[in-house]
N, C-alpha and C positions, 0 to 999 in steps of 0.2 A: 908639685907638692905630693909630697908620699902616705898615700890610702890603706891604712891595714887592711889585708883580704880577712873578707867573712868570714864567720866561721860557718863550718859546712849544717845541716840542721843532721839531727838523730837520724835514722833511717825511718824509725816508726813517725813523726812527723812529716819526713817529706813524703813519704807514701801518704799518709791522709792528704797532705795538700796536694797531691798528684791528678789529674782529672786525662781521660782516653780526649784524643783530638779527633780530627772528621767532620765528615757533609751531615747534613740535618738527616736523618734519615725518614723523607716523607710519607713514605706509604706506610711507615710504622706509626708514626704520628698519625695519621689520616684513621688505621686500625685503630689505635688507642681510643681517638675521637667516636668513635660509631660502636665500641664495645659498651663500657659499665656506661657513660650516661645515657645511650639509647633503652638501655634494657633496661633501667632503675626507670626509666620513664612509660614504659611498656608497663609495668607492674604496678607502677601506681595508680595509669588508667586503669589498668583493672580491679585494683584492689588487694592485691598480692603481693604489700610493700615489704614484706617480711623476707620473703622469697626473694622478691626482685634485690634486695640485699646482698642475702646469698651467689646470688647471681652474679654481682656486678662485684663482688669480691674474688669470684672464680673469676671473672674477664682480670680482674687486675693481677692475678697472680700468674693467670697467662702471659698477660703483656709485657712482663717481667721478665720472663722464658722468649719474649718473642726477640729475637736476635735476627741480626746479619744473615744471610744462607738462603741456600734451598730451599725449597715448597716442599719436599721431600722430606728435609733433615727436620722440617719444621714441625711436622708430623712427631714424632716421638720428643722433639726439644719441649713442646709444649705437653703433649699427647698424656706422656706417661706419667709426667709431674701432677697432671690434672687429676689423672685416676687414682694417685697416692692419696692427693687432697681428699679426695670424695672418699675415698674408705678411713682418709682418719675425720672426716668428715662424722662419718659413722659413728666411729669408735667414742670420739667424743662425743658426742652426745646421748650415747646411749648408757653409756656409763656417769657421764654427769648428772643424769637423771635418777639413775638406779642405786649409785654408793653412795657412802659418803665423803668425807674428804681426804682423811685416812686412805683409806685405797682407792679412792681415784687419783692419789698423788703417786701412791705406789706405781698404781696400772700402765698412768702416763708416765712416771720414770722407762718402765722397762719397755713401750712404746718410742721413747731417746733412743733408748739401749739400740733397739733395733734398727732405728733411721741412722741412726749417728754410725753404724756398723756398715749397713749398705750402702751408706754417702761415700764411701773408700773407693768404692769400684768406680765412679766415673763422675762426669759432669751430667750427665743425666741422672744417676744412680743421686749424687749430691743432691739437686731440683728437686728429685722426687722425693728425699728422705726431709726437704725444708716442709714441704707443701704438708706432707703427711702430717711434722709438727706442730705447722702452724691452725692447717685446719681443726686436727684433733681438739687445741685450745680451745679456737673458736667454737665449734659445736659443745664442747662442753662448760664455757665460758659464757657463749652468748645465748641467753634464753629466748626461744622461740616459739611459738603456737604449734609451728609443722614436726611434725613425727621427722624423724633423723633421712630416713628416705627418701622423703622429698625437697630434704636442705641437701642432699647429695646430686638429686637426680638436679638441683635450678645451679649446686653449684659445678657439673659436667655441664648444663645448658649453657651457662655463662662463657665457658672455657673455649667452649666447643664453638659457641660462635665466632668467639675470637679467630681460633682456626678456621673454620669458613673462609673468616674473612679475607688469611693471610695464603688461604689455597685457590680462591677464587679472583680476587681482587689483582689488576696486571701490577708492575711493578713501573712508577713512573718512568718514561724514560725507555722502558725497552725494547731492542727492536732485535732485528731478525726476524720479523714474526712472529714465530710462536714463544706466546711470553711465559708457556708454563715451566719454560727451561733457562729462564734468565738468568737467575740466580747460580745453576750448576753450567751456563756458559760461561759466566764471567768470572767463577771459581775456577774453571779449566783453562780458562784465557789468561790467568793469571801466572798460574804457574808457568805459561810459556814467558813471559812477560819476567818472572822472579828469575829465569834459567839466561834471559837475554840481560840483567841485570847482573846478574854474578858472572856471568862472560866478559864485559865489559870493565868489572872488578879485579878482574885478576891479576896477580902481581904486584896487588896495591893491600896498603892494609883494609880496606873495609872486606876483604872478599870473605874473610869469616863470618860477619854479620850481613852478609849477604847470602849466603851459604843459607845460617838460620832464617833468615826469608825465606827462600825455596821451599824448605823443610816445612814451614806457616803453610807458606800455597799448598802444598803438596797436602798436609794434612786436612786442607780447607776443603780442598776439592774431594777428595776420598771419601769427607763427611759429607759434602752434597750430595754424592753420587751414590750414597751408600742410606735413603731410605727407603720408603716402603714402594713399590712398582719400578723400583730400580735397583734389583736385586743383582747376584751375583752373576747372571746370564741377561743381559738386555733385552726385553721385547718388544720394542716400539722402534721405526727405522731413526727417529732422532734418540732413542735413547743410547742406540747402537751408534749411531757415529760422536756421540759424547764419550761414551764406552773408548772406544778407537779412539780418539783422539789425546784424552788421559792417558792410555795406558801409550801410547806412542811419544809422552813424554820423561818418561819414568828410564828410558836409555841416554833419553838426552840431559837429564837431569845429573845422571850418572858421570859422564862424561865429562858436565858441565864442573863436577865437584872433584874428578881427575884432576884436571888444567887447574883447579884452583889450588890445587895442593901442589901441586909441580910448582905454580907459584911465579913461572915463565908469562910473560907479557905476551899475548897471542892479536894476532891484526884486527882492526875494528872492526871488521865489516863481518866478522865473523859471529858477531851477534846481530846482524840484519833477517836471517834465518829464521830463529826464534820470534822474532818481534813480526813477521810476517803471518808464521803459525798464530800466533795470538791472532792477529788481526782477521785473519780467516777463522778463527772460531768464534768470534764476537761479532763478526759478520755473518756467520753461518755460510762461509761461501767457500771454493777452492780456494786452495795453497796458493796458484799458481808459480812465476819462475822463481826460482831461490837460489841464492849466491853461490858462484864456484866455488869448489872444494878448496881445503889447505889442507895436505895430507901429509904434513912433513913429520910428526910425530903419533904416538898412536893411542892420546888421548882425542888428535885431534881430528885422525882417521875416526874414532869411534863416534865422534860428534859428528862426521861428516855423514858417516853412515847411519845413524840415527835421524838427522833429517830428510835423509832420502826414506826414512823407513815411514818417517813420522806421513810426508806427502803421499807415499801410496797409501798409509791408513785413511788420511783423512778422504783421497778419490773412491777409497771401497768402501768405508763407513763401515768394519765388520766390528761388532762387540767383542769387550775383551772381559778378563776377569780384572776387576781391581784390585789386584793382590792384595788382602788385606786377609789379618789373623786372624779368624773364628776363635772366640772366646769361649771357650768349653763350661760347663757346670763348675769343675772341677777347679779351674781357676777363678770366676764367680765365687767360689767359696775361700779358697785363698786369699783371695783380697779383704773380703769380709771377716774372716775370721785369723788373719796373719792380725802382726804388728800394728800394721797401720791401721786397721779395722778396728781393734780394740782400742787400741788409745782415743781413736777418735768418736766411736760410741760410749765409753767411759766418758768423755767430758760435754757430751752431748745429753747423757744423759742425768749427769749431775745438775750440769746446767739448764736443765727443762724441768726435771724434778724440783730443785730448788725454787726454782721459779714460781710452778704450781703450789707448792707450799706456802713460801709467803704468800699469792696473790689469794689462796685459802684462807687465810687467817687476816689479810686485810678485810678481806669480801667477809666474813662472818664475824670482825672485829667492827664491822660497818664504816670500816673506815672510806670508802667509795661512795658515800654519801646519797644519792638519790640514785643515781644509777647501779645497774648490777652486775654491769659487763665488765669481769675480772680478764678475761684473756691478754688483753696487753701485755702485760707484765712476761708471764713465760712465752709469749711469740716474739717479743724483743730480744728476749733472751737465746731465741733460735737461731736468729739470726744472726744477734753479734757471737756465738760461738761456730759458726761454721767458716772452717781457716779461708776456705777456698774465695771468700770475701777481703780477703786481707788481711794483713796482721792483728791482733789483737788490739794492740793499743789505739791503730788507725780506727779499725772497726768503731771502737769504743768511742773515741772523738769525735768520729764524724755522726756515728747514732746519735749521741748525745747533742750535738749543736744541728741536724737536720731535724729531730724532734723538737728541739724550742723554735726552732724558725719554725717548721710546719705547724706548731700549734699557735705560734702568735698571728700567725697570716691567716690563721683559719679564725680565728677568734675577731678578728680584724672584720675579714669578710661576714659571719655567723652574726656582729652586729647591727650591719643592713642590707643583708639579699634577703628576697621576702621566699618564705617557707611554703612548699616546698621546691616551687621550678627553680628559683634561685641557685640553691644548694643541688639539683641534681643539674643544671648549666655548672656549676663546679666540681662538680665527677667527672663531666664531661670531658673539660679545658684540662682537670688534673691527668685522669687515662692517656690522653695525646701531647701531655709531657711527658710522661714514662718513657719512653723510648730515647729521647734526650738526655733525659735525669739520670739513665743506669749508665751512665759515665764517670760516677762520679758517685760514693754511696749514701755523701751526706745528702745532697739534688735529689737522690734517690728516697730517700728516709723522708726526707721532707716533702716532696709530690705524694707520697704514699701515707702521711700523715692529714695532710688535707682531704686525700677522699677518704680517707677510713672515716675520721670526724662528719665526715658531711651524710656519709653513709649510716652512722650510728644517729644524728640530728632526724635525718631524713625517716628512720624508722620510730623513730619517738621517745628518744634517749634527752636530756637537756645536752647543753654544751660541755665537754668533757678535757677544755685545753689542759687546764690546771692540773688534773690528776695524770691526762695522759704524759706529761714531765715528770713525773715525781715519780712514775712507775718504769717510766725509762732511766732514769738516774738510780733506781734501786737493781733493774736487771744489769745496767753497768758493772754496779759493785759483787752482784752474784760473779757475772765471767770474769772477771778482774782479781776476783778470788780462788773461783774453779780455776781458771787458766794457770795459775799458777802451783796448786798445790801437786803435790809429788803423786804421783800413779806406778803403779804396780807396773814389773819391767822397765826398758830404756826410753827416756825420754827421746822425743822426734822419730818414733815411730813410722809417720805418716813419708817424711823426707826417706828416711834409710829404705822404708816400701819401694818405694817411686825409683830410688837409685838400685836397688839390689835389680828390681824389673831391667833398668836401663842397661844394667851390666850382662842380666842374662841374655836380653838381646841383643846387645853387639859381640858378644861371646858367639853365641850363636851365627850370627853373620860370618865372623872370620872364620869359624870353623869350616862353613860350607863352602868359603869361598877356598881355603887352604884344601878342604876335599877334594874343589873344582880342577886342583892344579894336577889330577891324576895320582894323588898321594903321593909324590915322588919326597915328598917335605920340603921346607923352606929352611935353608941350614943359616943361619943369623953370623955374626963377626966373629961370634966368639965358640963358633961350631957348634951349636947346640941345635936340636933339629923342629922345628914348630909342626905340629901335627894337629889335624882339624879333629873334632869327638863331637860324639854326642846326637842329638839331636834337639829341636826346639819346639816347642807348641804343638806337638803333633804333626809337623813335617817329617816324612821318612826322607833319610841322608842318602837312600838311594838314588835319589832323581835322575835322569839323566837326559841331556839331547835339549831342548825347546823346554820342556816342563824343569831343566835345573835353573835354565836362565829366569826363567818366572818366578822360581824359588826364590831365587837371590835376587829379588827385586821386590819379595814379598819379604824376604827376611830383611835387606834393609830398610824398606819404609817401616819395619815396625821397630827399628835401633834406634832410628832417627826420632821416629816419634815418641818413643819411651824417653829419650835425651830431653827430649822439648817438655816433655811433664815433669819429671826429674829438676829440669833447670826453672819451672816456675814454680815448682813446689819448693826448693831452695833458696831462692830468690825471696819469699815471701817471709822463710823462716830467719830469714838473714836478715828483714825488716820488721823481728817484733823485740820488743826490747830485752835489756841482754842478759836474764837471766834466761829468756827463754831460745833465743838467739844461738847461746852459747852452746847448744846441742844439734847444732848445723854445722858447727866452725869445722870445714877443713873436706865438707862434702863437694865444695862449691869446684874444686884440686880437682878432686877424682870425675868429676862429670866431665871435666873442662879435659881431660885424661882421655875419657871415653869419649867425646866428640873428634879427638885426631884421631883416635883409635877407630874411628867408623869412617873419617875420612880416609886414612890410609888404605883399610879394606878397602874401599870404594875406587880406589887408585889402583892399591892392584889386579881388582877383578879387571877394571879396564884394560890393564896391562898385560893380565893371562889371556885375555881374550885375544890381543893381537900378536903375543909372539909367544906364549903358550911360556913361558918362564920369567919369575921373578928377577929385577935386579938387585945388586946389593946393597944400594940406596931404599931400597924397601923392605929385606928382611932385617935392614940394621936399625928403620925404623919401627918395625913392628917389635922386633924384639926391646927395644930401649921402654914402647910405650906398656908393656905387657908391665916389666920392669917397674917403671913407675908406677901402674896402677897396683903389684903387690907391695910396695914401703905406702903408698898411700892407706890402700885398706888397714894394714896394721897401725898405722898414726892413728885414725878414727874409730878403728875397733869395728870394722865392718866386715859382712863375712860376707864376701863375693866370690862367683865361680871363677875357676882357674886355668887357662890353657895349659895343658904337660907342654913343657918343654925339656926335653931330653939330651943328654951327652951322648 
């Protein structure tokens, strides 16, 4: 019998109904459990339920930040978000106190301006520009007995124990020993594991999306390896053979993304190599034997000889540098105050500003009824306008139906747990769902809806279900408004940042690599001659000997990585609906452009390396992809750097 196919859903709905897969993540659960309801129960033995408050709202906005990773990365993931809170922490309250509503709407506007501007630079930079708005709300939203300094100093205590807990606490499960490395062995062990995965791909169609695996690992580990006591020089002998071992994969990775572009089927057993390196880093033990050589081409010489390299690093364990790009001031400020910076502090700050307006004029229209904590309203609103969350419309759906479930289950519970151990036993249960729930943003909104209620009950607020919906259904219609209205300059700002970046560093790549080849030029089908320029980030293009090959392994993980921002900051714009949508259309070409574009460099630095000159399957490659990425720019209206190509 003949079934019409479905029809496909919107993008912006299936991305709401879309939820991350994976293992429970225990010891984050296990944190979440021993943050906010220990400490809210700490506080009310002693008396200091106002604070303990405080407190167990910095443990929750940690635990929010507390991700997958390193003990290291964990540090600044959580670290510097917390310190943003606590000085908007500050601000709000000391200004809620002192103006009136008039300019404390103004004040916290141009407080958006500035979060929503340095939320551009990164995923840390985002965290910390949330935390700043949200706290700010809350201290000057939520009235409290203590002076602004000691809601700052219980809400860094709260945070801070979180961290404790997530630097001190082993990780289930891990072995080798010493578990304070678990986390950056198994991000190291992985990438050998992504490298022995795209080897086994090759030839076949998955091996592009296999490729961008690598790239994942590769970026994963970089971020573990890359926080505080594990700095650019390793000082500890395990940090040193983690050191060594990373960077002994960054040739093999290389080589791995050659053969995939060649595109040639190469012998199984040639990814037994890799998969053993893994297994001796996650065992912390020797390489020992690894598979005869295939030396019959010379991607696969290069692979060949990269495992040999990889085995003497891991028997010396010397530290290496993880080639990764120092982010100068200068660019810091470019990101901030380019394109993307503005756009996306303009709508951060509309959308915060508005916010605290209405919830002003509700709050002194009395419309809040017996309580007096207006902050809801513009913290929801923080949240549902920051992209890096998802699309608009998704965002919007899932805030919206994660707030009526979290307030009906709370309201559920609030009518018989006896007050107060009851409600701080569900702080508790909620904190060690958080870790679960950030899978997902409605799971999320609604765990974070039950302890904020139980946290406002607990300090002596009545029940607040009913309004806290009606204040989320109003900051909906704020961003649903902001997000759409016209802003000064091009719209998608944020995407065309993120791809101009992507372009200047694969630019940059092929140029060093075209330098590498002695300048002799790479003369393309149609005689034109490809000449490398420039320089990038503060790399001098003189390099030479051992410091060039580091170059060009620092210039490409950061092509690569810029592509993988680029393709998520695309991706997202591609799933908000289609008025806004429509100012992505045709970016998605040109990255897709630049990703062969970084694989072919990648191919031919392999290839300069073993016979010291290009074929003409690769200058007539590079020249086609140059080619296409300038009719692409012009289709979109993007202004990207340019290789000279010369007659």
């Amino acid at each position: 019998m003949y079934r019409p196919a479905a029809l496909p859903l919107p993008p912006w709905l299936a991305h709401a109904l879309r939820a991350q897969r994976g293992p429970v993540p225990w010891s984050a659960v296990v944190r979440g459990a021993l943050a906010a309801g220990p400490l809210l129960l700490a506080a009310v033995l002693l008396g200091r339920t106002s604070l303990g408050v405080v407190a167990a709202i910095g443990a929750m906005l940690a635990g929010i930040n507390d991700r997958p990773g390193s003990r290291r990365a964990s540090v600044k993931r959580i670290g510097v978000p917390a310190a943003a809170g606590a000085a908007g922490l500050l601000v709000g309250t000391y200004t809620g106190q002192h103006v009136g509503a008039v300019v404390l709407t103004v004040l916290l506007t141009l407080v958006g301006l500035v979060a929503g501007s340095v939320s551009a630079v990164g995923p840390v930079a985002s965290g910390a520009g949330t935390q700043l708005l949200v706290a700010s709300a809350i201290g000057a939203g939520m009235p409290l007995p203590e002076p602004g300094w000691q809601r700052a100093l219980a809400f860094l205590a709260g945070a801070g124990w979180l961290l404790g807990l997530r630097l001190v606490l082993p990780t289930p499960g891990a072995i080798a020993g010493d578990f304070r490395f678990d986390g950056e062995r198994d991000a190291v062990a992985a990438v050998y594991d992504a490298v022995a995965v795209l080897l086994d791909a090759v030839g076949t169609d998955d091996a592009t999306t296999r490729r961008a695996a690598l790239t994942a690992a590769l970026d994963h580990a970089q971020d573990a390896l890359a926080g505080p006591r594990l700095r650019r020089y390793a000082s500890s002998a395990a940090e040193q053979r983690l050191h060594a071992q990373y960077a002994a994969a960054l040739p093999l990775a290389e080589a791995a993304t050659a053969l995939a572009w060649a595109g040639e089927a190469v012998p199984g057993r040639v990814s037994e190599g890799p998969r053993r390196l893994a297994a001796a880093v996650r065992g912390n033990t020797y390489t020992g034997s690894l598979p005869a050589p295939h030396r019959s081409a010379p991607a696969l010489r290069a692979l060949d000889d990269a495992l040999l390299h990889a085995a003497d690093a891991f028997d010396q364990g010397r530290g290496r540098d993880l080639h990764t790009r120092r982010r100068t001031a200068g660019t810091l400020l470019r990101s901030v105050f380019g394109a993307g910076g503005r756009e996306y502090g303009l709508r951060v700050a509309l959308c915060f500003g508005a916010g605290v307006a209405v919830a002003q004029a509700l709050h002194h229209a009395r419309w809040y009824g017996q309580h007096e904590h207006w902050y809801w309203l513009p913290a929801t609103a923080v949240f549902l306008v920051k992209p890096d969350l998802g699309p608009l419309a998704s965002r919007v759906l899932c805030r919206a139906a994660g707030t009526l479930l979290g307030a009906l289950v709370f309201a559920g519970f609030a009518a018989v747990l006896p007050r107060p151990e009851g409600l701080i036993a569900l702080v508790a249960v909620s904190g060690a769902l958080i870790p679960v729930a950030t899978r997902h943003f409605a799971a999320q909104t609604a765990v974070v809806t039950v302890l904020v209620l139980a946290l406002v009950m607990v300090g002596g607020e009545p029940q607040a279900s009913a309004g806290r919906i009606g204040e989320t259904l109003l900051a909906c219609a704020i961003v649903l408004i902001v997000g759409h209205v016209p802003m000064p300059g091009q719209r998608g700002g944020g995407v065309r940042a993120r791809l101009a970046a992507a372009s200047d560093a694969a630019h940059a790549y092929l140029a060093h690599v075209l330098r590498e080849s002695d300048d002799q030029g790479l003369r393309s089908h149609d005689g034109r001659v490809l000449r490398g320029h420039g320089g990038y980030g503060g790399y001098a293009p003189e390099a030479t000997g051992s410091d060039t090959r580091a170059l060009r392994w620092t210039l490409r993980r950061e092509a690569y990585r810029t592509l993988a921002e680029a393709r998520t900051a695309i991706a997202l714009a591609a799933a908000e609906l289609p008025a806004l949508a429509r100012h992505a259309e045709g970016t998605d070409e040109i990255v897709a452009t630049l990703e062969r574009l970084v694989d072919t460099t990648t191919a031919c630095a392999v290839h300069l390396d073993d016979t010291g000159r290009l074929t003409r399957r690769h200058t007539e490659r590079l020249a086609e992809l140059l080619d296409d990425l300038a009719k692409g720019r012009r289709r979109v209206g993007l202004r990207l750097p340019e290789l000279p190509l010369a007659g």
